[in-house]
Structure formats: structure tokens, C-alpha cells
Steps between C-alpha positions, in 0.01 A plus 500: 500500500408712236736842402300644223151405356364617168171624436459507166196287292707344235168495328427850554579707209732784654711213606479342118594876362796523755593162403466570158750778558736350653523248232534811254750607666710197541477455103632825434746432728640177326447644176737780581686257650541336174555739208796635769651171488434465175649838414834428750506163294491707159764756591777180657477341160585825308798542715652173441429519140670806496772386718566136306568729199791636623676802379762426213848614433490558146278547195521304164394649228471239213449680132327399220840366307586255720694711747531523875620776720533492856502859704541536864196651708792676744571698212363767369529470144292586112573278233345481122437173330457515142412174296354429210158539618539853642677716811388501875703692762493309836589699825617363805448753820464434915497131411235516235526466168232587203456596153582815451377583103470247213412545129203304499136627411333393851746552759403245729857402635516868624132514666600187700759666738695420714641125606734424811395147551541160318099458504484783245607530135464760257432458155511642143307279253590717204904489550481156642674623807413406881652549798525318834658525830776253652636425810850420558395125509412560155128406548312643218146482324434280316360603140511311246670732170514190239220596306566875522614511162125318338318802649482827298385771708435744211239241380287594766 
């Protein structure tokens, strides 16, 4: 017993253009398909990155002589560091901390903002100066300051 019979020539070429369509249709279709998953794909990653970086407790701020400061992100708090390579302020507010004003010709420490978490540093060249973010675990960045003093930054 037969329920439904199709007429079509699959020779004839209305049923090659309808075919043709329908194959279009089916590739736009999967390729929507694909740049969503792609995008859904894109946006999970940035998340965990984000969220494996974690939000630190406390910003060190090592200067150019060979010192290290620790100040707490749940406080708000200014404080001026003054070496022999020159003076940044560094300001710690909601959490955040940046440079505030430096010495320097280029200010580039205080065009890089702000920093809450320990994927993030900020750095003056010129004063020799950097600052990361810590979490009570003490997990840090890891940058590598031995060869700070070799490099003269008003060579450049």
C-alpha cells in the first residue's frame, strides 16, 4: 500500500533548482550552525581564563632598589615610592590598584590602569618598578628581575 507518491522528474530541472535549494539551505544552516558553536566555544574559554586567574588579596610592588612592599587590595590606600631611579605613586581603590603619577618621561605605568588579578602586572621600565597581584596562597608571577639592573632605560 502506498500513502504518498511523488511526482516529481528528478531529471526535470524545477526539481534540480528545488533540490538545489534545499541543499542551499541546509549549508547555511550548518554553517550557522558552526560559527555559533564556534562562538559559544570562544566565549567558555574566556571565562575560565578569566576565572583560573583568580582575584588576589594583595599587591606587591617591587622597586627598582631592591625593595618589596606588600599593600592590601581591602584597603584603600596611596603610597609614594621613591628610589634611586625616580618616584611613582601607586593607589589602591575598590580592590584595584594602579599607578597613580610617576616622574618618568613616557608614563606608561600610568596608561596601563588598573590590575585586580594575578594574570596582570604593571610596569615602570624607567624606575625599575613593577607590580603584581597575590593571593593569600602567595601565588605570584613569575618575572624574572635578575638582570634588571644590565638594562638602562634612558639608553633607549
Amino acid at each position: 500500500m502506498i500513502l504518498f507518491k511523488q511526482n516529481i522528474n528528478p531529471t526535470s530541472k524545477a526539481a534540480l533548482a528545488t533540490m538545489g535549494y534545499k541543499q542551499k539551505k541546509n549549508r547555511s544552516v550548518l554553517a550557522v550552525a558552526v560559527i555559533f558553536a564556534v562562538v559559544v566555544f570562544a566565549w567558555g574559554f574566556v571565562l575560565l581564563s578569566n576565572a583560573s586567574a583568580g582575584t588576589g588579596t594583595s599587591a606587591l610592588v617591587h622597586d627598582g632598589d631592591g625593595g618589596t612592599t606588600k599593600l592590601s587590595l581591602a584597603e584603600d590606600t596611596t603610597k609614594t615610592f621613591t628610589t634611586s631611579y625616580g618616584t611613582n605613586t601607586v593607589v589602591v581603590k575598590n580592590g584595584e590598584v594602579r599607578v597613580e603619577s610617576a616622574d618618568c618621561d613616557n608614563q606608561d605605568c600610568v596608561h596601563q590602569g588598573t590590575i585586580s588579578t594575578a594574570d596582570k602586572q604593571i610596569i615602570c621600565l624607567p624606575h625599575k618598578l613593577w607590580i603584581e597581584i597575590v593571593s593569600d596562597e602567595g601565588k605570584s608571577g613569575s618575572m624574572d628581575t635578575s638582570k634588571a639592573d644590565s638594562f638602562d632605560a634612558s639608553s633607549r
